[in-house]
C-alpha positions as CSV (number, residue, x, y, z in Angstrom):
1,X,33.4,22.8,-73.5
2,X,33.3,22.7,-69.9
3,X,30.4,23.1,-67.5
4,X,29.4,23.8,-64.1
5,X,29.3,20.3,-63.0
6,X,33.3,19.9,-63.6
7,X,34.0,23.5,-62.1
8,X,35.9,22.2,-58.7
9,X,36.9,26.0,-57.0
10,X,40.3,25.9,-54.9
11,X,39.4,27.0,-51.2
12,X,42.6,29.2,-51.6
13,X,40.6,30.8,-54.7
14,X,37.4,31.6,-52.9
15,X,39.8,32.8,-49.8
16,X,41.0,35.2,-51.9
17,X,37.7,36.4,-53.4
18,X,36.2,37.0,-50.1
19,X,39.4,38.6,-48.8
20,X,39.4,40.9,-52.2
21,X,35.4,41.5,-51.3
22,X,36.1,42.6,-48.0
23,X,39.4,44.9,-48.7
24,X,37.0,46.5,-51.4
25,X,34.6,46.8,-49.1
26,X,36.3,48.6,-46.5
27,X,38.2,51.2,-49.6
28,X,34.5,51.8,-50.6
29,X,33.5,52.6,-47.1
30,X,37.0,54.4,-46.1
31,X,35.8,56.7,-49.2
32,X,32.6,57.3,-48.8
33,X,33.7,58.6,-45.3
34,X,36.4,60.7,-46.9
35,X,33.7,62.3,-48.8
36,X,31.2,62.6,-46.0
37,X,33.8,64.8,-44.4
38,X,34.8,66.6,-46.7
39,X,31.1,67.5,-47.9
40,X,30.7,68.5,-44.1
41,X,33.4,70.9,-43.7
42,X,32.7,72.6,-46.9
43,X,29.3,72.8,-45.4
44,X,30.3,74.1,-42.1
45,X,32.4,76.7,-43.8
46,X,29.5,78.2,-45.7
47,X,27.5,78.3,-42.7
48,X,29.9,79.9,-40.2
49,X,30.1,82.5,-42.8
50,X,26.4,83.1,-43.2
51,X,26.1,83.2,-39.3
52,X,28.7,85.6,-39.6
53,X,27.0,87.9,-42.1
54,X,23.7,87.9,-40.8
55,X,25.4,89.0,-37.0
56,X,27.4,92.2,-39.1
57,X,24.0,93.0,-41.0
58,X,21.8,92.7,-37.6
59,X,24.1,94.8,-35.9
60,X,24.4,97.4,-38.5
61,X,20.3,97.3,-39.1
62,X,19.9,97.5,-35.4
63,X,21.7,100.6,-34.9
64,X,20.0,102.1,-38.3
65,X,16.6,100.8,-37.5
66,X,17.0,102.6,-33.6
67,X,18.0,106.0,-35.4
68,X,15.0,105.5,-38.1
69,X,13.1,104.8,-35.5
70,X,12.6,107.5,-33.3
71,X,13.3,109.6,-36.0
72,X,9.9,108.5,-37.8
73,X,8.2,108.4,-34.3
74,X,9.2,112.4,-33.9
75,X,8.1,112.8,-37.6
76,X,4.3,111.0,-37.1
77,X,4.1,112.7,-33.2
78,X,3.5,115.5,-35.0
79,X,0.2,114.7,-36.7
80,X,-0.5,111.9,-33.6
81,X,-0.3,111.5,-30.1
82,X,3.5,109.9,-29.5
83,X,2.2,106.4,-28.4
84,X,0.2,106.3,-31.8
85,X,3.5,107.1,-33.7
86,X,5.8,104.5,-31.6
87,X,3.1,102.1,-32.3
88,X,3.0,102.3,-36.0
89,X,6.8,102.7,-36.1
90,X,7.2,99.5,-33.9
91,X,4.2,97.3,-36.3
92,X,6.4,98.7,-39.7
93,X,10.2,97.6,-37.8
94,X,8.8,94.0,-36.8
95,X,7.1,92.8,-40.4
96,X,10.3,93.9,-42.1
97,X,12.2,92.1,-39.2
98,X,9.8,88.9,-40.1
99,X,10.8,89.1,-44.1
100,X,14.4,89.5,-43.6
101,X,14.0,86.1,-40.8
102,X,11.9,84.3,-43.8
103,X,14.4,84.6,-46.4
104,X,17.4,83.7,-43.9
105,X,15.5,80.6,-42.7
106,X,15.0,79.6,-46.4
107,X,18.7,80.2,-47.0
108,X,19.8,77.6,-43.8
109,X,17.2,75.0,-44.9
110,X,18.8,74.8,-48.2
111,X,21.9,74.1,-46.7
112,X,20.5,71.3,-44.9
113,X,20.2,69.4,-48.0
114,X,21.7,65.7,-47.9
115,X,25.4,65.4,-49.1
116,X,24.4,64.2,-53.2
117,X,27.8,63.2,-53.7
118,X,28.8,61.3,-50.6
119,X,24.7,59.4,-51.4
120,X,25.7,58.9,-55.0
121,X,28.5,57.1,-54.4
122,X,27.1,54.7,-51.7
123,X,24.1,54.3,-53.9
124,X,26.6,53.2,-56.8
125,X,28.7,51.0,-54.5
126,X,25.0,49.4,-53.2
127,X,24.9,48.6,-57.3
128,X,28.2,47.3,-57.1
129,X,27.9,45.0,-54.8
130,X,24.5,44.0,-54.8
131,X,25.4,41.2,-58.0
132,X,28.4,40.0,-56.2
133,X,26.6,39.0,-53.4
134,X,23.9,37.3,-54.7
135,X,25.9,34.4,-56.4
C-alpha cells in the first residue's frame, strides 16, 4: 500500500495540472461572460419594448385625456365657475397620471433584477474551484 511519503509528483505532472486549472479557468470565465451577455441583450430587448409601449400609450392618453379634459371642464362649468372646473379636472388627470407612473416604475425595477443564471453559474464554478485550490 503506498503512502504519501513515497508519492514523488513529476514537475511535468503538476505543469500540466496548473495549465489544465488555468485553461478551465478561463472556459468558466469565457462562459460566464457568454451568459452575461446574452442575459443583457434579452434584457435590453424587453426594455426597449416597454419604453416603446409606454411612449404609444402616453401619446394616445395624452390626446384622450386633452379631449376628456375640457370636455369635463365644460360639463362641471356649468354648476361652477370655470377655474373651479379646470381645477378639479386638472387634480383627477394628475393622481391617475401618478398610478399609471407607480405601476410602470414597479414594472422597470423588476427588470433590474441581477442576471440568476449568469450568478448561479459563477457561484457553482466558486464551488468548483474552491477544493482544488486549497490542496
Amino acid at each position: 500500500m503506498a503512502t504519501v511519503d513515497h508519492w514523488n509528483p513529476d514537475h511535468a505532472s503538476i505543469r500540466q495540472l496548473v495549465s489544465r486549472l488555468g485553461s478551465e479557468g478561463r472556459a468558466l470565465l469565457e462562459e460566464i461572460l457568454r451568459l452575461v451577455g446574452a442575459e443583457a441583450r434579452g434584457r435590453l430587448s424587453e426594455l426597449r419594448l416597454a419604453v416603446v409601449l409606454l411612449a404609444a400609450a402616453g401619446c394616445a392618453f395624452l390626446v384622450g385625456l386633452v379631449t376628456a379634459s375640457a370636455a369635463a371642464v365644460a360639463l362641471l362649468a356649468r354648476a361652477m365657475p370655470v377655474w373651479a372646473a379646470a381645477l378639479v379636472v386638472a387634480a383627477i388627470v394628475l393622481g391617475v397620471g401618478a398610478a399609471v407612473a407607480a405601476v410602470a416604475f414597479g414594472r422597470l425595477r423588476r427588470m433590474a433584477r441581477p442576471p440568476e443564471q449568469t450568478l448561479e453559474t459563477l457561484k457553482e464554478g466558486v464551488r468548483w474551484l474552491r477544493p482544488r485550490s486549497g490542496s
